[in-house]
N, C-alpha and C positions, 0 to 999 in steps of 0.2 A: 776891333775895327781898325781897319788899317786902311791910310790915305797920302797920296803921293804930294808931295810939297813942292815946292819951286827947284829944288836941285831935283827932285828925281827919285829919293829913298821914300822906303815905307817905313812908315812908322806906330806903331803902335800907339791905342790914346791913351790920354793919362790918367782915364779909368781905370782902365786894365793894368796898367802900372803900378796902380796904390790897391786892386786889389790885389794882384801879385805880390804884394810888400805885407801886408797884411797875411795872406796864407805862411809865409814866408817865418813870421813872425808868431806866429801862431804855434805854427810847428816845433821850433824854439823853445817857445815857452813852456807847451806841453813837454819836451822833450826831459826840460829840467826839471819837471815836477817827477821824475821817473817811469813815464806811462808808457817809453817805448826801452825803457832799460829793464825793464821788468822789475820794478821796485812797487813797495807796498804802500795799499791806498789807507786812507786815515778816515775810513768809513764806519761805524761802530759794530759790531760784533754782534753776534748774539746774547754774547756772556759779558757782561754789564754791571754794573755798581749801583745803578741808580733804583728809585724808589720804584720805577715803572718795570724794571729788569734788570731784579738781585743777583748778583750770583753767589752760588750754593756753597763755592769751593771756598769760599773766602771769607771773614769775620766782617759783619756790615757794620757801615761806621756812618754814625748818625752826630744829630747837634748834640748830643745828651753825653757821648764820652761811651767809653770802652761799654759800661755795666745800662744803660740807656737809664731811664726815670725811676725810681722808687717813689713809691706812695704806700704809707703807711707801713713804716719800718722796712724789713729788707732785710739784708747780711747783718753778720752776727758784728762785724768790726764798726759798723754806723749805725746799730740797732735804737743808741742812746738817745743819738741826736736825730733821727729820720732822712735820710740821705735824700737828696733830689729834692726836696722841697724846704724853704725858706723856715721855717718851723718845726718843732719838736711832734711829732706824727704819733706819739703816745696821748700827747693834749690833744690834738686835733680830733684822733678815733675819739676819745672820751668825750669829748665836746660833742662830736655826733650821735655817741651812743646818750648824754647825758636828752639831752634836747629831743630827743628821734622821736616823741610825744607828740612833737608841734609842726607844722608843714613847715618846709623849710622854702625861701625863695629866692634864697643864695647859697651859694660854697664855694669860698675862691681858697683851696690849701696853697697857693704860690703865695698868697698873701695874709692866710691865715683868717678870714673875717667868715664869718657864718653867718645869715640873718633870715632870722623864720619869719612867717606870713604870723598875719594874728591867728592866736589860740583861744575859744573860747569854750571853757568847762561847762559839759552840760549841767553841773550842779548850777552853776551860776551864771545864768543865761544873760544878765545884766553887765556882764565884765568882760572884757578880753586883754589879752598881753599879748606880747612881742616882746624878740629879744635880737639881740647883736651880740654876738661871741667874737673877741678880739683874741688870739691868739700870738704872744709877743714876742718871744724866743726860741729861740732852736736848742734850748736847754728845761730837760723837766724839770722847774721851779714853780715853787708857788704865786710869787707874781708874774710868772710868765701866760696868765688867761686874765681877762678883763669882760665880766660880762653886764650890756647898759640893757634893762629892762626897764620896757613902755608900755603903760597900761592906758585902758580908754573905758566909761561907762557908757552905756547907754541914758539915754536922755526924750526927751517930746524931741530934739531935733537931730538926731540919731547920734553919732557915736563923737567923745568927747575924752580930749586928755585928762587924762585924772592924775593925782603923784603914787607914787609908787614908794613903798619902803623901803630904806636903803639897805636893809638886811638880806633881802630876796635875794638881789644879784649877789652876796656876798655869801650864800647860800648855795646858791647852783655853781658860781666857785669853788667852794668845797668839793662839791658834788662832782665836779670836773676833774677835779686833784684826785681824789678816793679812786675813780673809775681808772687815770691813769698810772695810777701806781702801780693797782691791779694787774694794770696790761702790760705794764713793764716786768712785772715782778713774771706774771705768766710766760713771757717772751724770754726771758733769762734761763727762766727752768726747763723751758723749751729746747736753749741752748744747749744747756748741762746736759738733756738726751741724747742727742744727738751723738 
């Protein structure tokens, strides 16, 4: 919009000035981003890293490290110790295989604890147990498994803690070690085939 002033010029208003200054600016800006130098956008690719879009050519690299998670043994150089998780994965299987009688209503192998729902023997319908498997080191020893068994009878007012022998869990301990020796002993000769 142009309007004549007391001397006599036209002038343009100072709308059109700032938006002039603005395009002006703009162009500029754009210019140094490379979008009229023919320079490359920073738009992502087809070929991609991420979880949504792997790419194929390239080795994926995750939280877990070059070899990703191991559960229940693995390579022959960390076969001992169970690589990828916090505990010894020979006790752990054994632990599972020992227990795999009773429902289970936990499994955490990062922490090692196992805890079945109650079991109760149809022989003896008056009785149930429970158990917690504590699994303690990342080395196959024999204090490395702790297991706390809870027993309950039935009662007129239904089910009721009772004490427990302290030989039981000192038993299915055993019973944990036997099976993991087992597994290791098998995983070794496995090796040897190979």
């Amino acid at each position: 919009m142009t309007f004549r002033n007391g001397t006599g010029r036209n002038e343009t208003s100072r709308g059109a000035r700032i938006a002039a200054a603005i395009a002006l600016a703009s162009m500029i800006g754009l210019g140094g981003c490379g979008l009229f130098s023919g320079g490359s956008s920073n738009y992502p690719t087809q070929e991609g890293t991420g979880p949504s879009n792997p790419n194929p050519t390239q080795p994926r690299k995750t939280i877990f490290g070059e070899d990703g998670i191991t559960l229940f043994g693995g390579d022959s150089k960390s076969s001992d110790q169970g690589a990828g998780i916090g505990i010894n994965s020979f006790l752990w299987r054994a632990s599972l295989d020992t227990v795999s009688f009773m429902p289970l209503a936990s499994a955490d192998p990062f922490g090692g604890v196992i805890i079945t729902d109650w079991y109760q023997d149809p022989k003896t319908p008056n009785e149930r147990f429970k158990l917690t498997v504590y699994i303690m080191d990342k080395r196959l020893r024999a204090d490395g498994v702790k297991v706390a068994v809870f027993r309950q009878t039935k009662s007129g007012d239904g089910w009721v803690d009772a004490a427990t022998d302290p030989k039981t869990g000192i038993k299915i301990e055993d019973a944990i070690l036997v099976r993991a020796r087992q597994l290791r002993i098998s995983s070794t000769e496995a090796g040897d085939n190979k």
